[in-house]
C-alpha positions, 0 to 999 in steps of 0.5 A: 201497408205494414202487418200488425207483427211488424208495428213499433212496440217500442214508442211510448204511449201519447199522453192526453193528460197534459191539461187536467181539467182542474187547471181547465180555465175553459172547463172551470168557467163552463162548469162554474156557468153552469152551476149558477145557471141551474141554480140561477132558474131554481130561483126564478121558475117559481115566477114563470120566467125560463133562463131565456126569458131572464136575459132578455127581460133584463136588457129590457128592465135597463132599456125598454123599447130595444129592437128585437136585433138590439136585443140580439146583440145585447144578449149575445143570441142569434136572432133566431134564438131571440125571435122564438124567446120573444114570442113565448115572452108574448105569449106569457103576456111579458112584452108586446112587439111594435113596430118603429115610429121611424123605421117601419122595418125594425119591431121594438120591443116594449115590456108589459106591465106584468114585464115591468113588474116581475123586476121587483121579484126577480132582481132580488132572486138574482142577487141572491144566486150572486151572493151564493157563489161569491160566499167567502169572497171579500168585496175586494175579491169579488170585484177582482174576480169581475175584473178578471172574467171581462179580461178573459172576455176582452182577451177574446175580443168580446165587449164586456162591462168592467167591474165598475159598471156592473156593480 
């Protein structure tokens, strides 16, 4: 083992700054998901809906009656994660879980009245967080930044809607 009076002066420092974090895609879009999620449940809190209740209401709002796995796998949660959503949105009297008329294994999931009618309140809210942090963006350039993170998303395999799905 080399004493300390022997060590290398001369070798130059290593360099960590080689990607600042302005120039970070993955640092960008993490801080900018951020940003939006915080503002995203500033907006809705006053309804009684966390974050994770949101997403699950939406995918439910497209297609009632998913499967708690469907679910899952719409959100991009574990199903875990989705179990212990769906029994706080039970709770708060958002969804009733059923079983499958077909398949008694699988546990549907079917919005409440109260479910239903949060959408109303909701969807406006969500635009509004949209409309915020696109302001500026032209609607050429905000379907172009659309189309822009489901490449990011598809570069890594995921499935994504593309910009004319979402609009």
């Amino acid at each position: 083992m080399a004493s300390r009076k022997h060590a290398r002066v001369d070798e130059p420092a290593v360099e960590f700054n080689d990607l600042p974090l302005q120039s970070s895609v993955g640092y960008q879009l993490r801080m900018a998901n951020r940003a939006m999620q915080r503002y995203l449940q500033s907006q809705i809190e006053p309804h009684g809906v966390t974050l994770g209740m949101w997403y699950f209401l939406r995918a439910l709002w497209q297609e009632d009656g998913l499967t708690q796995r469907e679910l899952s796998q719409r959100i991009g949660t574990m199903e875990p994660t989705t179990l212990s959503a769906l029994a706080a949105m039970e709770r708060s009297g958002l969804v009733t879980r059923e079983r499958d008329g077909t398949d008694r294994r699988k546990l549907n999931v079917r919005l409440t009245p109260k479910g239903h009618a949060l959408k109303k309140n909701l969807i406006p809210c969500a635009e509004h967080v949209i409309d915020r942090a696109t302001i500026g963006f032209a609607p050429k350039d905000k379907a172009r930044f659309l189309g822009y993170l489901a490449a990011v998303q598809r570069n890594f395999g995921g499935n994504c809607a593309t910009a004319e799905e979402v609009d």
